[in-house]
C-alpha positions as a Markdown table, in Angstrom:
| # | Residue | x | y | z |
|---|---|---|---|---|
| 1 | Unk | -149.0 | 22.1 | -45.3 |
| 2 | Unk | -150.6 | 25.3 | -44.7 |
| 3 | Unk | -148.2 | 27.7 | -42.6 |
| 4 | Unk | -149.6 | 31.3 | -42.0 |
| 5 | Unk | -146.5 | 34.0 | -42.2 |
| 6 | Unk | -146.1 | 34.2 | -38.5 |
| 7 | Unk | -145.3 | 30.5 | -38.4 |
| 8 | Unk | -142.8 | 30.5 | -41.0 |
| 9 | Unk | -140.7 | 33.6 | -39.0 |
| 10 | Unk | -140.9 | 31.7 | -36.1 |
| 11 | Unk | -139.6 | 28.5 | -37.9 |
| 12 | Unk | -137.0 | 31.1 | -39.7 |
| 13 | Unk | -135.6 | 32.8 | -36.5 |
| 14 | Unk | -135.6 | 29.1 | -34.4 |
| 15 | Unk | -133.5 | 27.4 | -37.6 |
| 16 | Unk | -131.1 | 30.7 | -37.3 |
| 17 | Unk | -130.4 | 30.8 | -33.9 |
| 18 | Unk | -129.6 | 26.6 | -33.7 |
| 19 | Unk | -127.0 | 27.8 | -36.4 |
| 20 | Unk | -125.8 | 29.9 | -33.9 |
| 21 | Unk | -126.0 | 27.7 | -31.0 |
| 22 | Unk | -127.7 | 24.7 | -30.1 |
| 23 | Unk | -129.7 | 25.7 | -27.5 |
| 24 | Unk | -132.4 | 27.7 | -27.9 |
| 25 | Unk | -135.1 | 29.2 | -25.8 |
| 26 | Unk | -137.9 | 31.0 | -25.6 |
| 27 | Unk | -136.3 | 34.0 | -24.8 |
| 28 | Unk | -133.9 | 34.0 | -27.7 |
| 29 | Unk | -136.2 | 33.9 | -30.1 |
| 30 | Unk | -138.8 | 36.8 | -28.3 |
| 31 | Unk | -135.1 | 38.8 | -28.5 |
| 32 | Unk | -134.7 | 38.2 | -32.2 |
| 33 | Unk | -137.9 | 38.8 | -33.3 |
| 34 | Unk | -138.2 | 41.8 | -30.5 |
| 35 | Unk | -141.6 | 40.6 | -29.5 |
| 36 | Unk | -142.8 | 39.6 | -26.3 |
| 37 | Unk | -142.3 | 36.5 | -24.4 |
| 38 | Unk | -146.1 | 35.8 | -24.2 |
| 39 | Unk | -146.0 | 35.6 | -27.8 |
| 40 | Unk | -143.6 | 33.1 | -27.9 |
| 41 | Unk | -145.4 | 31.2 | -26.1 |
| 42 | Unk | -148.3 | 30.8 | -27.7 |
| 43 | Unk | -146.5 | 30.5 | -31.2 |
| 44 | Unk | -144.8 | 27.5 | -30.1 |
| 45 | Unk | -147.6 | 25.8 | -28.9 |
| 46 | Unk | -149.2 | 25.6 | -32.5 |
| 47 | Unk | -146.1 | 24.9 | -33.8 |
| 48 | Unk | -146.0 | 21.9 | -31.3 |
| 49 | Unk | -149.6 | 20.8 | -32.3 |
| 50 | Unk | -148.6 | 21.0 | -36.2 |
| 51 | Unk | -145.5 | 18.6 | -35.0 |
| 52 | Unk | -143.1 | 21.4 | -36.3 |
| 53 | Unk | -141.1 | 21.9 | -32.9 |
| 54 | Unk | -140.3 | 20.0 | -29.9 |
| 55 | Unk | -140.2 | 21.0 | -26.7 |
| 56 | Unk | -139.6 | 19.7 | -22.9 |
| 57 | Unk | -142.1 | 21.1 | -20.7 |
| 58 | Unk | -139.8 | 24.8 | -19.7 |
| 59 | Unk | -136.9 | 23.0 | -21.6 |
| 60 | Unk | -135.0 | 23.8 | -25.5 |
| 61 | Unk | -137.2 | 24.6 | -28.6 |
| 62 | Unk | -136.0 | 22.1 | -31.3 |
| 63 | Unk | -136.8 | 21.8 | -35.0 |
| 64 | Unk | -138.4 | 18.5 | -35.9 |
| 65 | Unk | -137.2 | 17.3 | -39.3 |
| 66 | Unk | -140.5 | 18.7 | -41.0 |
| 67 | Unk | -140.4 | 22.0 | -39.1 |
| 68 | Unk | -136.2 | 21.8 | -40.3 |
| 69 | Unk | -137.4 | 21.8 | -43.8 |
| 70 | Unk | -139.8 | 24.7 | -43.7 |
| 71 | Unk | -137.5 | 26.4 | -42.4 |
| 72 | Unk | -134.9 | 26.0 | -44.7 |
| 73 | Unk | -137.1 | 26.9 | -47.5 |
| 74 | Unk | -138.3 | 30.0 | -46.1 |
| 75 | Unk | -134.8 | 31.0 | -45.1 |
| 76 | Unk | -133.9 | 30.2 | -48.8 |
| 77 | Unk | -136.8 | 32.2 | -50.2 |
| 78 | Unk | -135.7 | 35.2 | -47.9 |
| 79 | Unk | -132.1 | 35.5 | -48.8 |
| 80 | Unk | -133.5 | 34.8 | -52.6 |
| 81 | Unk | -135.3 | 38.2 | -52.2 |
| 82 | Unk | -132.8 | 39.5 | -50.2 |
| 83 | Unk | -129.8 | 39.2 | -52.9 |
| 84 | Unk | -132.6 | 40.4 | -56.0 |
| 85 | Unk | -133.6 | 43.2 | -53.9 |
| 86 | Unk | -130.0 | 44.4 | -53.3 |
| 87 | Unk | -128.3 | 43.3 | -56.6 |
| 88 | Unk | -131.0 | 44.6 | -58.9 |
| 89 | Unk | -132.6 | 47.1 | -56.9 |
| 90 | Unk | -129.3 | 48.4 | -55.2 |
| 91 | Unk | -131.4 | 48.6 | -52.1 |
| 92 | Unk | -129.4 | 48.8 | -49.0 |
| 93 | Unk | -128.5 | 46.0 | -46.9 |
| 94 | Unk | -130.8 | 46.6 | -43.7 |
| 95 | Unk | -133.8 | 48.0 | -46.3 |
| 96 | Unk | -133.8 | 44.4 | -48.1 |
| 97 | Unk | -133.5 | 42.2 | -45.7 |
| 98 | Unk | -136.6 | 43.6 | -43.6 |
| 99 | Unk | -138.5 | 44.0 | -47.6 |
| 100 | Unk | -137.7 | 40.0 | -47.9 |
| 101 | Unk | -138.7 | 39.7 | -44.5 |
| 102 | Unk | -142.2 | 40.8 | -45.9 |
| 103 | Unk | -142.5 | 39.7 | -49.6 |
| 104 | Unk | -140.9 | 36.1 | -48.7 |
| 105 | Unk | -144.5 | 34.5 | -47.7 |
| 106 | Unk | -146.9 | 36.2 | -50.6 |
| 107 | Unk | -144.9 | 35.7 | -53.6 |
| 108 | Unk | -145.5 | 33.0 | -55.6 |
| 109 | Unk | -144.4 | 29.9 | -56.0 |
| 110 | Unk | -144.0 | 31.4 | -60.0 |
| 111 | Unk | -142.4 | 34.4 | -59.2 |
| 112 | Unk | -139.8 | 33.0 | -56.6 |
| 113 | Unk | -138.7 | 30.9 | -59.7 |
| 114 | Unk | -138.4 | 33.7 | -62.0 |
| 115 | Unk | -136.4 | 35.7 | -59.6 |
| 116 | Unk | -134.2 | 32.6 | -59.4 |
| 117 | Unk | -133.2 | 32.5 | -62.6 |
| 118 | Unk | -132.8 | 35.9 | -62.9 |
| 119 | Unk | -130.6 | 36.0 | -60.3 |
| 120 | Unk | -128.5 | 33.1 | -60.8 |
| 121 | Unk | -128.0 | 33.9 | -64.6 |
């Protein structure tokens, strides 16, 4: 499935904040990506249409299982980058995690695996 980058953080910040609780709205996720709520809005109805989230009309934003597992591989790719960026790099907390932020939707499929086993060796 093709996702553009603006997808996946949206997919990203709604699979975060169920962690944190199970509710989540519109609002929360405008706060945590400090955009606008008119954003938001739009955003989740193309997520809606690609059947990655559910929604009640004005109700919770829920993951379906397919948007779950982009999700989870985006989130995986990011703290990936994250831990490479910081343990071989020695780049501050903060300055990696908004540099994975970036590089986690134009790297390769390639390169993520090399980083992998670079990292986990």
């Amino acid at each position: 499935m093709n996702i553009s980058a603006s997808s996946e953080d949206y997919l990203e910040a709604i699979f975060v904040l169920q962690k944190k609780k199970k509710e989540v709205r519109g609002k929360d996720i405008a706060d945590h990506l400090n955009i606008k709520r008119p954003s938001v809005t739009d955003a989740i109805k193309l997520l809606k249409d690609k059947q990655l989230v559910s929604q009640e009309k004005y109700g919770f934003i829920e993951l379906t299982p397919k948007g779950k597992g982009v999700a989870e591989e985006v989130l995986k790719k990011h703290q990936l980058i994250k831990k490479f960026l910081q343990t071989v790099l020695g780049l501050d907390e903060k300055t990696a995690d908004q540099d994975a932020c970036k590089m986690e939707h134009g790297l390769s499929k390639k390169t993520i695996d090399l980083i992998m086993q670079y990292v986990t060796n």
